[in-house]
Every structure is written in structure tokens, then in C-alpha cells.
N, C-alpha and C positions, 0 to 999 in steps of 0.2 A: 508663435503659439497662440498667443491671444487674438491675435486677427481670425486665425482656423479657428477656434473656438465661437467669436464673434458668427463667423456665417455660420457655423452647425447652429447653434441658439436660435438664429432667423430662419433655418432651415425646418428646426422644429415648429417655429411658431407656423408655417405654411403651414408645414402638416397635421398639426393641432387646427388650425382654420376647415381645412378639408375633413377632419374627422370629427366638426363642431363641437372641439373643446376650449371652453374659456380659460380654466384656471390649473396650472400643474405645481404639486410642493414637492420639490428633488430635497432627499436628506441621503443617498448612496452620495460617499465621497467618490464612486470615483463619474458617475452621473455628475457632479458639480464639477469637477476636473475639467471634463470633456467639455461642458457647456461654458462656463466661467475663467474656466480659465485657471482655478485655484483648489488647491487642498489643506485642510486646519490641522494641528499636531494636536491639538485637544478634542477628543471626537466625544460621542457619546458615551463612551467606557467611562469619563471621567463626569458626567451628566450634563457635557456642554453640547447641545445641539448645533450646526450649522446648517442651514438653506438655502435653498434657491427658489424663487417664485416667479413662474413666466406663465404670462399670461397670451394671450394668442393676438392680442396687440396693445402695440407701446412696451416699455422698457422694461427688464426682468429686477427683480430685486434680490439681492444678497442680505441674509441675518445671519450676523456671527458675537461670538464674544465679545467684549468689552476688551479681554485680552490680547486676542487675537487682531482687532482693528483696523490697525495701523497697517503690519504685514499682509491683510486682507485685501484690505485699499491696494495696495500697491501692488498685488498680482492680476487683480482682476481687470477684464475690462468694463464688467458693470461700472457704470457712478453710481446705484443707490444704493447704497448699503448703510443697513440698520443694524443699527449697535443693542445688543443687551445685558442687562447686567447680573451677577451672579446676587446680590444683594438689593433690598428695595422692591421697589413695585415697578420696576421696569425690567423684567424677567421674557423671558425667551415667548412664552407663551404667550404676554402680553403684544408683543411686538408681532408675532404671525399673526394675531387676530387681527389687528391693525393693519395687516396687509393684506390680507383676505377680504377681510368688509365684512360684513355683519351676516348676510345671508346669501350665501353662493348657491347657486342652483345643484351644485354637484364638484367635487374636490376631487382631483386625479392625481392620484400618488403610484410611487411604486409599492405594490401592494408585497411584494414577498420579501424587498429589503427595508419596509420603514421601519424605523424602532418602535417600540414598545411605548415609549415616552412619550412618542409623536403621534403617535396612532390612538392611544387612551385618550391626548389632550383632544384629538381634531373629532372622535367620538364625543367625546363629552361634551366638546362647548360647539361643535355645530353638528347638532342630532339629526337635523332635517336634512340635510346635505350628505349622500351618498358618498360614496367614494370608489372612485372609478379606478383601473388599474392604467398610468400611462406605460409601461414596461415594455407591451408589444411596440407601441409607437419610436419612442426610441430607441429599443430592441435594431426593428430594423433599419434605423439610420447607422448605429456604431457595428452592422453586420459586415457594412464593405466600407473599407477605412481606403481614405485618400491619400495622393501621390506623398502627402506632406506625410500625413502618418504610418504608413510605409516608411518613410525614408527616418522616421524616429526610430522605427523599431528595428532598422538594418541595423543603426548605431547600438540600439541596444542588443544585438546581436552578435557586435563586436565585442562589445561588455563582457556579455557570456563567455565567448569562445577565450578571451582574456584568464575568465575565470577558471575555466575548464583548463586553460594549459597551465596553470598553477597550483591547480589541485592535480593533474598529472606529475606537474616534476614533483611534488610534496610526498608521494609515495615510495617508501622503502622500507625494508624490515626493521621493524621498532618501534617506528615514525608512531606516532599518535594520530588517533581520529581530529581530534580539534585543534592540531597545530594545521591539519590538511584546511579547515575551516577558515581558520587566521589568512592563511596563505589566500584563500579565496578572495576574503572581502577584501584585502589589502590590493589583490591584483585588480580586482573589479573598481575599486574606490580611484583608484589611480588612474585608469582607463576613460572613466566617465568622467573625471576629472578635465582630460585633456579637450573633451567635447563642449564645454561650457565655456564661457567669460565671468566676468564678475562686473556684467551692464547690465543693466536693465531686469525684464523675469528672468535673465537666466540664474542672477545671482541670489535669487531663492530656491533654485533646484540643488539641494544638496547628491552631491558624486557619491557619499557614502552607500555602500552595499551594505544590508542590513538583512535581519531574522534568522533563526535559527538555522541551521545548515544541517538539510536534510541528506544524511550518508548512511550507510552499514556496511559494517565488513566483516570477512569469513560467514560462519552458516547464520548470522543476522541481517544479510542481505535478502532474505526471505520476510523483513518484517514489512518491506515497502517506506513508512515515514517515520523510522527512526532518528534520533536527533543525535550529531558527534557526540561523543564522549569521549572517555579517555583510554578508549582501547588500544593497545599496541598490535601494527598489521603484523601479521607471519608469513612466511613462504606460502604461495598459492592462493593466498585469502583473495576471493574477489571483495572489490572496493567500490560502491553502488554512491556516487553524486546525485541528486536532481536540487536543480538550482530553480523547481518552478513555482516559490514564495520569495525570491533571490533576483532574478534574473529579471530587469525592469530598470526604466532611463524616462524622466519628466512624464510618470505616470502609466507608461508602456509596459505591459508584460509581457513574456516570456514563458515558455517552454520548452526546458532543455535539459540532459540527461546522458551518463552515460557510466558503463561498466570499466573497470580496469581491475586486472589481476599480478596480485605481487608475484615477481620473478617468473613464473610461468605458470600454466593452467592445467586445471585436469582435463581430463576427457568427457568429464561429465560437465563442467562447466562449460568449456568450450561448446558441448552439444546446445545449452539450454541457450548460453548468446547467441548462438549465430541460431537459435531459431527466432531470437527474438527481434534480432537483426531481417529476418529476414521478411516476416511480419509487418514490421514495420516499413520497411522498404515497398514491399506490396502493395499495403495501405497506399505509401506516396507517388506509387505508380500511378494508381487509380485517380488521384486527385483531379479533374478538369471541368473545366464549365459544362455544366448540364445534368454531371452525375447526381445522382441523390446522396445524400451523407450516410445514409443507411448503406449503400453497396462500396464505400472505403472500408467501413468497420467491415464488410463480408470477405472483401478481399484479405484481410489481416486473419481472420477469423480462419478462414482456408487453410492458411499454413498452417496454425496452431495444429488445425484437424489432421493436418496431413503428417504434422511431428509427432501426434500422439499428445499434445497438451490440453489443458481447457483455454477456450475462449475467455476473455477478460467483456467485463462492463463495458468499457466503450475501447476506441482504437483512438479515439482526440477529439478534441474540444476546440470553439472558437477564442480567441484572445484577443485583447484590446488595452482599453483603459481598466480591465477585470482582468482577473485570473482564468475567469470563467463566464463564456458570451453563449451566444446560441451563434450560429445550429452548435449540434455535439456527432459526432462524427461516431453512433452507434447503432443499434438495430431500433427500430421506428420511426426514427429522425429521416422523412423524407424531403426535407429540405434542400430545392437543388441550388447547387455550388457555382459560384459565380465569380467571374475575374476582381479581387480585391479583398475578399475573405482573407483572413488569418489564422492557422489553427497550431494546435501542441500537437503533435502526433507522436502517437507510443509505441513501442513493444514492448512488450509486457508477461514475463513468466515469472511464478512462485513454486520453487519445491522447499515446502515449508522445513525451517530447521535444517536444512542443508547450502540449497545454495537459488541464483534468479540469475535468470538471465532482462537485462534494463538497457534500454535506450530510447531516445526520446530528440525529435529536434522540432522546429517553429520554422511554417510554411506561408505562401502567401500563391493563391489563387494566379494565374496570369490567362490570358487570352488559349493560351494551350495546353496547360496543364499547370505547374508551380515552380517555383521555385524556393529554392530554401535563405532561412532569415538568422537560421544556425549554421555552424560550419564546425564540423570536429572531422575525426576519422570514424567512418561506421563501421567498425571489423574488430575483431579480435586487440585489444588493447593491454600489454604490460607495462609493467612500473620499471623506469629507466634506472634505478639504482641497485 
């Protein structure tokens, strides 16, 4: 992992040379992920900033907590990493200036993820110095993920499907929304589990499946990102999973998704899944190098029209070291589609206060069209108890 991070880093500074940029300040965790090799447990929600500063030659620098340090050192492949301290006059801010230099011609951040915190300081104390957006640039470096990151996110594909067949057996009359939840993380924790050692970076990747488990059942499967609680299923309730704030291994996300119906279905549910099923399959027809992103979401779009549904916001999104990459696989997005992309593909219906048809799996570009990075069953789905 750190070695693949190692040449994406170098790979940016090329393309920072060609695009004559001297100086980039990364503060998205998962931009430092990708680049560094590492991610901090104390982020800015708690007012402790982390960085990365690469410059377009010679070696990138890492600034983290005083806290964090230790652990930092030892994920990263950078060596320079500056320490600052929550207390004193060796503060976060003072240590970026000191990395930056006194007067930079122009400062390249991510303009739409910096914080608040970062952004104020790098306005205020260097006013003359612009600041440029690097986002496009490594936008399209994390667009087509290599052989290696691929093959992280097949594992984490296993993960999923782990988790998804233990929120399946977890369903039966009675059953509670958040014992189905328990059951997931435990299955998923245990899974990723098996993928790691306890050498080296890997024994900083913790196996725990973690965040709230977004599900609904019976007519609140209409609400989209509802969180378990403690509803008891009943006969016919459908039972709505999406594992895609869940579903993720050494940084990799995921998009994955799907319906199930206790004991059997109505008519009317079964109508809205298998449109939504089918939507979505359309979509994944479509997928191959060359098409535009705009004409997957049209082919998903089509069936809707043709079952009588509305069209949804988008049909999928790129995935990565994010939840959410570009291109986005909806109407204007003419971004064309090339062998190594990743995306979440959906289907996607609401009839509000009654009932949704949901499913969702994570794709990956190939030379001829895709292949898939989820694996469940796409069809009609009951609860085996």
C-alpha cells in the first residue's frame, strides 16, 4: 500500500510540473490516504487539522498532531513529518507557514473540501497568494484506479457480500431492525479480519465495520437513509440495506445495496423491485469504454419511463478512496468511460409512505464493458425464516 501510494505522490508531482504548479496543501483525508499512505482518528471535527504539502519537486511533508505522531510515522511513507502541538506557540498554523515559506506565488488546495479553519488561516496570513483549485488534477489521477486498487476493492467486495448475507439470514418476523445491524458489522469485522496480518501497515488497518446502518422496513423503505432502529419486521415488510457509508477495506469504498421481503411479497412491491432491478441492470448493460456517463443514467432512465416511474438524480457515481469521485453517471456528465473506472450503480424507486423498490451494486470499467466488484443475487429476495 505505501509503495502504490509512494508512485501516485510522484505521479502527481509530474503532473503538477506539466501544469506549472509549485505548491499543493491536501487537508481531504482521504486525498492524504491515497497520496501518504495514512489517515488520522482525530480530524478537524475535534480542531486538529492534518496535511500533506507536495510540492512539484523534492519530498512532500506531512503535519499532524502531537498526538497522533507516533502512529503517523509509522503508516506513512513520507520521512518529514511535522509535529504540532495543541498547546504553546507551536500550533498547527504555525508549522504550515513554516512549510510553505513566507511568500508563495500561489497556494493550490482543494477548493471545495478545505475546512473552514484552513482556508480562514491560508486567507489571512498569505493574502497575496491566490489559491488555486488542485481537485481537477488529482480528480483525474484517482478517475482510473490501478491493477492494485482494484484488487483492494474486490476484497472489499467480499466484505460486503459477507455483510449482505448476514443481514439476509438476520430477517424473520419479530426480528428487530438493529439486531439485523449488529449482525452486519460482526459479519463484515470478521471478514476483513481474515484479509489483514498484524505486520507491518497492515496492523494499523482496523477490520471493524463501522457507522450507522442505513435500513427501512415496511412502508419506511420509502424514506431512502433511514437509520436501524428498533422496529419489529412483520409478514411482507420489505427490508431496504445500503451498506454505502459501511461498505469499505484500507480506505476503499463501496456501493452496495439491496431489497428483501419478509415471508413473501405483494404485488405491488414485487412490481416496483423488479423495476428497479431492471433499471439498474440497463444501466450496467450500457457500461463500456467510450460511452459518455450521461447515456448509462439514459439507459436506466428508459425503463423508469417505460414502468410508469420518475427518473432519479443520477443512476451512479465514481468510487474510490471517496464515497464519492467523478465522473457521476447522470444527465450532463459527458465524461467518457474508460477501462479502470469504478462506480455504485443504482436503481432506485420511491412510492412515498408505502413501499421502494432498491438495489445497488459497485462496478469496475474492463476493456469491454464491466465487471462487477459486488456479488448478491439481483431478483426478487425473501427472508429465509
Amino acid at each position: 500500500m505505501l509503495e502504490h501510494a509512494k508512485r501516485k505522490t510522484e505521479e502527481l508531482q509530474r503532473r503538477m510540473h506539466d501544469e506549472n504548479i509549485e505548491l499543493a496543501v491536501f487537508t481531504d483525508e482521504s486525498s492524504i490516504a491515497y497520496l501518504a499512505g495514512f489517515w488520522g482518528y482525530l480530524g478537524v471535527e475535534f480542531g486538529r487539522p492534518t496535511l500533506l504539502v507536495v510540492r512539484r519537486n523534492g519530498a512532500p511533508t506531512v503535519i499532524t498532531p502531537l498526538m497522533e505522531s507516533e502512529m503517523v510515522s509509522a503508516m506513512t511513507w513520507v520521512e518529514d513529518v511535522r509535529v504540532w502541538e495543541d498547546a504553546g506557540q507551536r500550533n498547527w498554523g504555525r508549522v504550515l507557514a513554516e512549510v510553505v515559506g513566507s511568500a508563495p506565488d500561489e497556494i493550490w488546495v482543494e477548493r471545495n473540501s478545505i475546512p473552514a479553519i484552513v482556508r480562514n488561516f491560508l486567507d489571512d496570513t498569505f493574502s497575496a497568494s491566490p489559491l488555486r483549485d488542485i481537485s481537477p488534477v488529482l480528480g483525474g489521477m484517482r478517475m482510473i484506479k490501478t491493477e492494485f486498487e482494484i484488487g483492494v476493492m474486490k476484497e472489499a467486495g467480499q466484505i460486503a457480500g459477507a455483510m449482505m448475507e448476514a443481514a439476509h439470514d438476520s430477517l424473520r418476523e419479530g426480528a428487530l431492525e438493529y439486531e439485523s445491524a449488529l449482525a452486519v458489522i460482526e459479519a463484515g469485522s470478521r471478514k476483513a479480519a481474515g484479509f489483514l496480518t498484524n505486520m507491518g501497515w497492515d496492523r494499523f488497518v482496523s477490520p471493524m465495520i463501522h457507522n450507522l446502518q442505513i435500513m427501512q422496513s415496511g412502508s419506511d423503505t420509502s424514506m431512502v437513509h433511514r437509520r436501524a432502529g428498533i422496529k419489529p419486521y412483520q409478514r411482507y415488510d420489505p427490508v431496504y440495506f445500503c451498506f454505502c457509508n459501511m461498505a469499505q477495506f484500507k480506505q476503499y469504498k463501496l456501493g452496495f445495496d439491496r431489497m428483501f421481503h419478509i415471508g413473501d411479497v405483494t404485488d405491488e412491491a414485487r412490481d416496483v423491485q423488479e423495476a428497479a432491478i431492471s433499471a439498474q441492470q440497463a444501466a450496467i448493460a450500457a457500461i463500456r469504454p467510450g460511452v459518455p456517463a450521461e447515456e448509462v443514467a439514459m439507459a436506466a432512465n428508459e425503463v423508469y419511463r417505460e414502468r410508469g416511474y420518475q427518473t432519479g438524480y443520477r443512476t451512479g457515481r465514481s468510487i474510490g478512496v471517496a464515497y464519492l469521485e467523478a465522473p457521476e453517471l447522470k444527465e450532463g456528465d459527458k465524461t467518457v468511460l474508460k477501462p479502470g473506472m469504478t462506480f455504485a450503480v443504482d436503481g432506485g424507486i420511491s412510492i412515498d409512505g408505502v413501499t421502494a423498490g432498491r438495489i445497488g451494486d459497485s462496478v469496475v470499467v474492463t476493456d469491454t464493458g464491466s465487471d462487477y466488484i459486488t456479488e448478491y443475487p439481483r431478483s426478487i429476495l425473501l427472508s429465509r425464516h
